[in-house]
C-alpha positions, 0 to 999 in steps of 0.5 A: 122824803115823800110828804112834808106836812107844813100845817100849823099845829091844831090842824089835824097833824096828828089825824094826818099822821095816822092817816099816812101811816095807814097808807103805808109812810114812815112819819114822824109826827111832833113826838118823834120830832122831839124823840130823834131830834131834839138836839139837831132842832136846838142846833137849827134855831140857836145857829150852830147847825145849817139847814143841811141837817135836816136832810141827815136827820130825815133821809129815812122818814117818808113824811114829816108833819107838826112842829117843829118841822112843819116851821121848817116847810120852806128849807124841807121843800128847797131840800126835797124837791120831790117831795110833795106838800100838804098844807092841813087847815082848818074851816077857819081861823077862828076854830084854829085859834080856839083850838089853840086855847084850849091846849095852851090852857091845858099846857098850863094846868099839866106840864111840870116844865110850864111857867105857870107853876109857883115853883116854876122859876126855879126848874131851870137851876134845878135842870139843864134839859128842862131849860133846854126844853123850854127854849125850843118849846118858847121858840115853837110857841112863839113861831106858831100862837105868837107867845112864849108857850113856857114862860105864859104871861102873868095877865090875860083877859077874856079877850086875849086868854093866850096873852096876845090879841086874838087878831094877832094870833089868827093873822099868824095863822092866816099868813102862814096859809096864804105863804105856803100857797103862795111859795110850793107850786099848785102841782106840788101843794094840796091844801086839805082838811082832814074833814074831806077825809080819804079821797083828796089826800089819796087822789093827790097821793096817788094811793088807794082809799083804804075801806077804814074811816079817816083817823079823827085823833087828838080831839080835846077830852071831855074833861080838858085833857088834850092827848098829844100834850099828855103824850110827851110826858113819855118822851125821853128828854121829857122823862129825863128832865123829870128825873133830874129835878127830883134829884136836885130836889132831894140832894137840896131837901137832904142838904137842908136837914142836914144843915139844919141839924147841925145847927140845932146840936153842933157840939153832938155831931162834932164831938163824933167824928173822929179826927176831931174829938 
């Protein structure tokens, strides 16, 4: 490990992300978080695996950035201690907060796994891995925007539109910046926004500025669509969970025709199997 990204998502991760990968690092961004070690981070916040694994799980990968590593800054920078630390932030924490909305919005129009769904309840007896899905993804919204990003509340207003006061979210923001300054050693900690593009990142790095723009990715689509949401649809486990509400749904929409023809013609359908009639 060579650089452990402990912004908050919304901060630009994923333009960090692409940017690293330019300069030559190996990273694992959210969507290989979830990929590659999905299980081990279950393991980490139910108790059942220590802060040890992290060190199994990213002995080969240069730099980690977004959730759910970047919950696990304080273990990682104990575990690699040479590695350095970026700390990605926004202008402020107002923007941060907006930003987080209109994910969160997003998420709730988009993702089958959501709670916000009329049908939703009844997914995790439809599907062991979209309830395992949705107690890391819980515990990931509730460590980042305060709330439960699967089961969203029932009522929110103009005010709280996450369901949580607005002040309460961006104080999370805020103390999440002001322990990271406060634990990783200046020398160690480069607190960046993406906006300053390549020279401090390089400077702070010891890399080369390449002659190509700084990455600006992720940005929230003219039409709502938030990229990295859409993105996780192609990840396995998320694939995986689809595929087995499907099935469940079809053997229940099977199970229920066949019921009810049975009742409607009972004496029809006996009399045709053979070791009855």
């Amino acid at each position: 490990m060579k650089v452990i990204g402990a912004g908050l998502p919304k901060t630009g991760t994923t333009s960090m992300a692409a940017a690293l990968k330019e300069l030559g690092y190996k990273v694992h961004d959210n969507a290989e978080h979830i990929e590659y070690n999905f299980q081990n981070y279950l393991d980490l916040i139910n108790g059942v695996a220590s802060e040890d694994i992290l060190k199994d799980m990213y002995k080969d990968v240069d730099v980690v950035v977004d959730t759910p590593a970047c919950h696990f800054w304080r273990n990682l920078a104990r575990l690699f201690p040479e590695a350095k630390v970026v700390l990605t932030v926004r202008d402020d924490a107002e923007g941060w907060y907006k930003s987080c909305v209109k994910t969160v919005e997003y998420m709730k129009v988009s993702n089958w796994w959501s709670m916000s769904h009329w049908y939703s309840p009844f997914l995790n007896h439809l599907s062991e891995t979209t309830r395992r899905i949705r107690l890391l993804f819980g515990w990931i919204g509730r460590l980042t925007i305060c709330m439960d990003t699967v089961y969203f509340p029932g009522e929110v207003s103009a005010h709280a539109p996450l369901g949580v006061s607005k002040t309460v979210v961006m104080n999370n923001y805020l103390q999440h910046v002001a322990a990271v300054q406060h634990e990783i050693p200046e020398d160690r900690l480069l607190i960046f926004n993406v906006k300053q593009g390549w020279e401090p990142l390089c400077k702070f790095l010891g890399k080369p500025i390449p002659a190509t723009p700084f990455p600006n990715e992720n940005k929230t689509n003219n039409n709502g669509t938030v990229p990295i949401i859409d993105d996780l649809k192609t990840v396995t486990i998320f694939k995986k969970a689809e595929t087995e509400v499907w099935k469940s749904v079809i053997f229940l929409g099977s199970t229920l025709i066949g019921l009810g023809i049975l009742i409607k013609q009972p004496t029809n359908l006996l009399a045709n199997i053979p070791w009855i009639s």
